[in-house]
N, C-alpha and C positions, 0 to 999 in steps of 0.2 A: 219528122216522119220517115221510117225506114223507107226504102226504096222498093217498088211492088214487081213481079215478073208477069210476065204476060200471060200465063196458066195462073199466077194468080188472081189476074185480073180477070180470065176469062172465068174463071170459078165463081166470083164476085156478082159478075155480072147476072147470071141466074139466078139471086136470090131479088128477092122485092126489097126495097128498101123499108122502113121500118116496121116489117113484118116479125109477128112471132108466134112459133108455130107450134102443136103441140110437143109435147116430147118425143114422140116415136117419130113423126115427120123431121121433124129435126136431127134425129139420131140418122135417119133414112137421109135424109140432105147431105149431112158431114159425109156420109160413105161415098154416094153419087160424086161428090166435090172433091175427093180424094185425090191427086193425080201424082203423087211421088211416088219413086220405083222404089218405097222401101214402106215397110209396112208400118205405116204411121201410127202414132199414140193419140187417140181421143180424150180430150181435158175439159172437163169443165169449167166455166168461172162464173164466179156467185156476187152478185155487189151488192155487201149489205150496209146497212140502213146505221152504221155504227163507230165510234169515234174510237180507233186503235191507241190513240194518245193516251187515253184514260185507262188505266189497269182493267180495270171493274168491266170492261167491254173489248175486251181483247176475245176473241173467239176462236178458240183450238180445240181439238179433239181428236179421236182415231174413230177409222170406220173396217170393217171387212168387207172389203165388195165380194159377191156372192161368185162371183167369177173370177176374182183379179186382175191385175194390167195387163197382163200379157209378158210381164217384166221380171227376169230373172233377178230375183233381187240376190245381193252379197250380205250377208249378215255375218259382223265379227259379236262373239261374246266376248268380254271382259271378266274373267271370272278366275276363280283358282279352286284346285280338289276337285270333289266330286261334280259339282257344277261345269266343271271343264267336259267331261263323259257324257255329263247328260245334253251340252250342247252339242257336241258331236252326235252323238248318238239322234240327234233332232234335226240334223242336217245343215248345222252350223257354218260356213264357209271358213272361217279363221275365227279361232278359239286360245285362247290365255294372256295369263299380264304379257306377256314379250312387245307384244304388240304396240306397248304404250310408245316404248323406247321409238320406234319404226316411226310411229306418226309423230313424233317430234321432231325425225328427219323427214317428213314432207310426207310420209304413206299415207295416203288415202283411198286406197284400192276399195273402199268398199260402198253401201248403201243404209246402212242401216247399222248402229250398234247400241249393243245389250251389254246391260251390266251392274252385276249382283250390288244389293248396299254397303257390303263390307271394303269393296274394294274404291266405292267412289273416291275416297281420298285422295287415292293416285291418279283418276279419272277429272276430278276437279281443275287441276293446274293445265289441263288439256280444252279449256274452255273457252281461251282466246282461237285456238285451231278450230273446233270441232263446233260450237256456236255459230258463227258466222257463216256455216255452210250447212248448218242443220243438223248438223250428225251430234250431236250432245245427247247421252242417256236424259231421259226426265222421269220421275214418275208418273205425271199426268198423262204421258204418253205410252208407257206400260213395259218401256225400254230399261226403268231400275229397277227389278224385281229378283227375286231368288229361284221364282220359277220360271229358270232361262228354256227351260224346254217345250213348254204353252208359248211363251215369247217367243221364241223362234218359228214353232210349225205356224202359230198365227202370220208373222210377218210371211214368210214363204206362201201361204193361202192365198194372200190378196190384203194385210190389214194396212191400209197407210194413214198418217197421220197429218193432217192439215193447221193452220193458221193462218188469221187473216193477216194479211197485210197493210202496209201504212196507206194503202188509198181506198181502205176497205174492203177490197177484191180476196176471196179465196180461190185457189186455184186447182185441181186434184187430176191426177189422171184415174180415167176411167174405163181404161181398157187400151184396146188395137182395130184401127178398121178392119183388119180381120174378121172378128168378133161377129157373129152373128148378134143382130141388129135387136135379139129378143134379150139375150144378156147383157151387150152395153143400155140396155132401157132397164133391164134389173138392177145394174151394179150402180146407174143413176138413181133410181130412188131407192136404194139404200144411203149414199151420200147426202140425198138432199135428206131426206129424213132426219141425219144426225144435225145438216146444217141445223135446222127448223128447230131442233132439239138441244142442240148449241145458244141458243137464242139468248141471251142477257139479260137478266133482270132491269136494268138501267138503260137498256135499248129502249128507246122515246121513236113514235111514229114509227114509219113503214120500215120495217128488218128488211124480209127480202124487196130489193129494188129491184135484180134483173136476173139471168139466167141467161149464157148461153154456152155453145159447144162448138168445138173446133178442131181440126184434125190439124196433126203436125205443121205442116204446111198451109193448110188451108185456111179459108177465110172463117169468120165466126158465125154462127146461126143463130139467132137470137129464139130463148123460151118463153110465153106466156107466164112470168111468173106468178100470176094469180092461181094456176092451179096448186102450187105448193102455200099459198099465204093461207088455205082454209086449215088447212094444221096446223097453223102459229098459235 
């Protein structure tokens, strides 16, 4: 168990123990709770009811939250021609093959990348790098396509892309405690909604198990997640 600070603990101590609170109470909590001098990211995490080991119940997907994170995102394309222009032109941060070269000597300045299906060939051998840290084009995620210029203004809007994890947990940021407290509750149920929608055919008994939200720093608030099961 990590080591806790004293503002974390004094954050802690305000909540009830196993309380769970509406959503907007909770959204209203993490702010209240908030105490680093930098403007924290609010995350939510989802623990569902599902065996990651088994292909058939791996649960990913992309969402737009209607606000976004709050998070300058860096998007490189991958692309060559005219596709290059039209990344640019869609406010691309780094655009064309050069790039491949770059991130075989250790680049990874970025957060996001796109990239057309023609060029995956070259993008493929890049799989041991870009894999394991998440940045690998998929199509399921909407990062191979030809229409790098939809692909990109969506990334820059707010669209992120989630997967569960091996303990079940998905994780997603959902804004800044900034954020007025009416839009991180927007940008939350459009998340859970996709979760709920995500759902797996081969998921046996209760999906969602729990729901709660957390500021950078701070401690976690647990949700009622019975209000999201009436939509499963």
């Amino acid at each position: 168990m990590p080591k806790r600070g004293k503002r974390y603990k004094d954050a802690k101590s305000k909540l009830t123990t196993g309380e769970k609170l509406p959503p907007q109470d909770a959204i209203q909590a993490v702010k209240d709770l908030s105490f680093a001098k930098f403007d924290e990211t609010v995350e939510v995490v989802a623990r569902l009811g599902v065996d990651p080991r088994q292909a058939d119940q791996v649960v990913r997907g992309t969402v737009s939250l209607p606000h976004g994170t709050g998070k300058d995102v860096r998007v490189l394309v991958i692309a060559q021609g005219e596709k290059e222009k039209e990344a640019q032109e869609a406010g691309a941060d780094y655009v064309g093959l050069e790039y491949l070269d770059q991130i075989k000597q250790g680049w990874l300045e970025f957060d996001v990348a796109v990239a057309t299906p023609d060029v995956m060939g070259k993008v493929g051998p890049l799989g041991r790098i870009l894999g394991p840290r998440g940045l690998m084009p998929t199509p399921k995620s909407g990062t191979v396509t030809f229409d790098v210029g939809q692909a990109v203004t969506e990334i820059k809007a707010g669209k992120i892309e989630y997967r569960v994890d091996r303990t079940g947990n998905v994780h997603a940021p959902i804004g800044r405690v900034s954020f007025e407290a009416e839009k991180l509750q927007e940008n939350l149920e459009a998340f859970m909604d996709s979760i709920i929608r995500a759902r797996p055919a081969s998921a046996k008994g209760t999906y969602l198990r729990g729901v709660s939200l957390s500021s950078t720093m701070g401690p976690g608030v647990a949700i009622d997640p019975n209000l999201y099961r009436r939509s499963a």
